[in-house]
N, C-alpha and C positions, 0 to 999 in steps of 0.2 A: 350526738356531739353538737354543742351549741356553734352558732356561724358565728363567726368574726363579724366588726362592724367593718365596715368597707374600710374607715379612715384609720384603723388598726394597720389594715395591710399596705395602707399606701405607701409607708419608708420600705417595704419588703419589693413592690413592684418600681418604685423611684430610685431604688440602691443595684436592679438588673445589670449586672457588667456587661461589658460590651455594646452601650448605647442602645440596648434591649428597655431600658426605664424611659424613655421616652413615650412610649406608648403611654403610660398616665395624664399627659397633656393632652394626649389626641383623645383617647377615653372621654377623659374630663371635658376637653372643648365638644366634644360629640354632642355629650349630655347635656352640656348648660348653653349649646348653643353661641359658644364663643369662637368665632373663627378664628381668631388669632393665637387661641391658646392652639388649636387645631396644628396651623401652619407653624407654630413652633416644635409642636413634637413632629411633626411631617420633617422640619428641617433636620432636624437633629439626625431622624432615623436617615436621612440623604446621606449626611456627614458618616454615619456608620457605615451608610453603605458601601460607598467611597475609599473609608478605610479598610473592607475587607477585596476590594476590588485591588486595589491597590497591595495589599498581603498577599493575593492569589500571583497578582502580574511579578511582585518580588521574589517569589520562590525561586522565579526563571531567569531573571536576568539582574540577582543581588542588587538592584537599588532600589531606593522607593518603601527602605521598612523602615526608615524614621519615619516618615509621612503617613506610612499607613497606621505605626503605632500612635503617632500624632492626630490622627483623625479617628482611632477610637477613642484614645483618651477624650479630646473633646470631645466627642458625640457622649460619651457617658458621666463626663462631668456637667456636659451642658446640659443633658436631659434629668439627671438628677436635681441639678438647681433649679431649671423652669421648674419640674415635678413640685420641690419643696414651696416655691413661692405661687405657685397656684392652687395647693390645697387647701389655703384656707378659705380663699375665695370661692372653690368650690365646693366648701361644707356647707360655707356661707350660703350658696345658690342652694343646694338640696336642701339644705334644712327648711328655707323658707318654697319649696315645693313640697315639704312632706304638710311643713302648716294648709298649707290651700289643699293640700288633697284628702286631709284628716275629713272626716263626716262630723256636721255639729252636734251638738251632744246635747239631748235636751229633748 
């Protein structure tokens, strides 16, 4: 079975519900060595975390589930859009490490 290009999948890991898409920024800043692409997906996954903390602690004592549905929502709206406006920057950046790592030809 042929492999996907990575940038196929990235609306599939950037669209993860539940602030799960967030990861793509941190991936991405990993690789291109962007910290700040880094610390936005770090925040995002915070805010998700946040919001299932806050889900857990409403089971018990009924309040706190608009906030915790409000804090997933953000965290997966917000990781999805970092996601989308850092991908092309990041093709940007791989592409031009595949040019330098290709062997010359000749």
């Amino acid at each position: 079975m042929p492999s996907r290009r990575p940038s196929a999948r990235w609306p599939l890991i950037a669209l993860l519900p539940l602030g799960l898409g967030a990861w793509a920024p941190i991936y991405a800043g990993v690789k291109a060595r962007r910290p700040l692409w880094t610390a936005l997906g770090v925040a995002w996954t915070i805010v998700a975390i946040v919001g299932y903390a806050l889900s857990a602690a409403s089971i018990h004592h009924r309040h706190g589930d608009t906030a915790a549905g409000d804090c997933l929502l953000a965290a997966w709206l917000g990781g999805a859009i970092t996601s989308f406006l850092l991908r092309r920057p990041y093709e940007r950046h791989a592409a031009g490490l595949a040019t330098i790592d290709e062997p010359p030809v000749g």
